[in-house]
N, C-alpha and C positions, 0 to 999 in steps of 0.2 A: 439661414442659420441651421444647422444639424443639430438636433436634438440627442443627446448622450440615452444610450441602447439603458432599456431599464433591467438592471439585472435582476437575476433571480439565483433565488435563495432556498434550494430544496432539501429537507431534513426527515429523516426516518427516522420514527421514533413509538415508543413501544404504545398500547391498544391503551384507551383512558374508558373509566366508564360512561364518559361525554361520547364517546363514538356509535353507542349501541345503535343510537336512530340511523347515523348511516350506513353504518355496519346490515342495521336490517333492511335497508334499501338496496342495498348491492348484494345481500347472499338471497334476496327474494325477487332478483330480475333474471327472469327465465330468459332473457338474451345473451346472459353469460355462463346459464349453465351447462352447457356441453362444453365449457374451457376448463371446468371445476368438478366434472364429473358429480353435480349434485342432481337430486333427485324428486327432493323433497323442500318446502318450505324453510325457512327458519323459523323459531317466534323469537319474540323480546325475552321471554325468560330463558332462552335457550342460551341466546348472545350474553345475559348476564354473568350466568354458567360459566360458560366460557370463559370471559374477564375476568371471576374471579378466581378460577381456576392457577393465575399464575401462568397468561402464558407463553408468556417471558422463558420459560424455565424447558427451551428445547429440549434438555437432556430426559423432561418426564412426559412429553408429548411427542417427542420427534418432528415437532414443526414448531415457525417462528413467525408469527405475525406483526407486521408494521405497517402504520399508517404512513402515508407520502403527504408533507405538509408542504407547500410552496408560501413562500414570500417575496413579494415583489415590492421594491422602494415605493414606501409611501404610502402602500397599501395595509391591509390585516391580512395576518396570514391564512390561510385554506387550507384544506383536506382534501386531495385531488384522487387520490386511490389508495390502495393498497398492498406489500411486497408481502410475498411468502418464503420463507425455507420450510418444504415440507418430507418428507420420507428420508429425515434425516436418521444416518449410519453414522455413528461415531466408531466401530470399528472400520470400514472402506473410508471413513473420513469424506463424505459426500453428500450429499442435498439436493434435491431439487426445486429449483426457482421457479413462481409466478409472482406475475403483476397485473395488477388490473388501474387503468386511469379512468375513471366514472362516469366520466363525460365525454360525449365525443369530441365537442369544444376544445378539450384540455390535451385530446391526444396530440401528437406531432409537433408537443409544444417541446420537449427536452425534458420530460420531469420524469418519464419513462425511463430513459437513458442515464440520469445522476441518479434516480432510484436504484438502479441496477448496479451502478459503477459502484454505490455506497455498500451495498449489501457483499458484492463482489469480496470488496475491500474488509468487510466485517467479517466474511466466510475465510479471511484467508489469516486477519491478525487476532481474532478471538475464537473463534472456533478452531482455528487449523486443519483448514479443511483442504481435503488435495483437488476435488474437484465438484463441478455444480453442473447440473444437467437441467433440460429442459424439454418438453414435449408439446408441439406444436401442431397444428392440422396443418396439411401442406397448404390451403388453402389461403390461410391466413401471412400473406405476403410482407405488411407492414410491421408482423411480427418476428418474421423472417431477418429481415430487416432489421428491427430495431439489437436480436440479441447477437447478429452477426455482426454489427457495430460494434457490441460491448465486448468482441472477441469469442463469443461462443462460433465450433462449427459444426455444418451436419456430420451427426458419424452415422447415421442408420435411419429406414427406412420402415414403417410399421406399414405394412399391407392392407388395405382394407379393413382399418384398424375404429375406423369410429362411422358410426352410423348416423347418419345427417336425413333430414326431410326428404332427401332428393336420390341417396343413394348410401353408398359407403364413401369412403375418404381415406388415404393416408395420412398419417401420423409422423411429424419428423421428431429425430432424436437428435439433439442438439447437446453439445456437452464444453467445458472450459476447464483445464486446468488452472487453478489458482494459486498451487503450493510449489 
């Protein structure tokens, strides 16, 4: 007997103040901060700040924070990562995209990919936005990968552009028209 594929059910949706504990798990793991350019810890009052800041409201921050929620039949729904627009230009009408999926478990599941395609699709009929960029270590292949799916390509090359344990790195520029 074939068992029916269990679908999944992935929704962006804006920061709750139920998020802060994971919120402060993922901006205090220093295995993602050379992808976020952070530097420094976060605290719990800092992530409070934050949320209650509104910040929802890209036109007074220039960035848009979303949680990635999956649901799977049958199941409770989860909190799998997080989508950004951030160094957002409402004059160039532009943005640039990160994603983070929390777990390594959760990656290469598809939740990356309808995160991306969602937010795509929100940059292009709420915002009106002409284009969304992205900035990757060349390194990083599965990211390569996942934004060259969603239709981004490379247009540029940063040289010796991040400095790593081991050496320097290049930096890919990745970009997609949307409008």
């Amino acid at each position: 007997m074939v068992m029916p594929h269990n679908p999944l059910l992935i929704t962006v949706r804006a920061v709750e103040p139920e998020d802060i504990a994971l919120l402060y798990l993922w901006e205090n793991d220093r295995a993602v901060w050379h992808v976020s350019n952070t530097l420094a810890p976060f605290s719990r009052y800092q992530l409070k700040q934050y949320i209650e800041s509104d910040p929802s409201n890209i036109h007074a921050h220039q960035q848009l924070r979303m949680m990635i929620d999956c649901r799977e039949a049958g199941k409770p729904a989860r909190t799998v990562g997080s989508v950004d627009l951030f160094d957002f230009d409402p004059i160039h009408q532009r943005a640039g995209l990160g994603i983070l999926i929390a777990l390594a478990d959760d990656r290469g599941q598809g939740y990356a990919y309808e995160a991306i395609r969602q937010m795509i699709d929100y940059s292009r009929k709420v915002l009106f936005l002409h284009q969304l960029y992205c900035n990757i270590p060349s390194s990083n292949t599965a990211s390569i990968k996942l934004f060259g799916k969603a239709g981004f390509e490379i247009t540029g090359t940063k040289r010796d552009w991040l400095r790593t344990e081991t050496g320097w790195e290049d930096e890919l520029l990745l970009q997609l028209k949307v409008s």
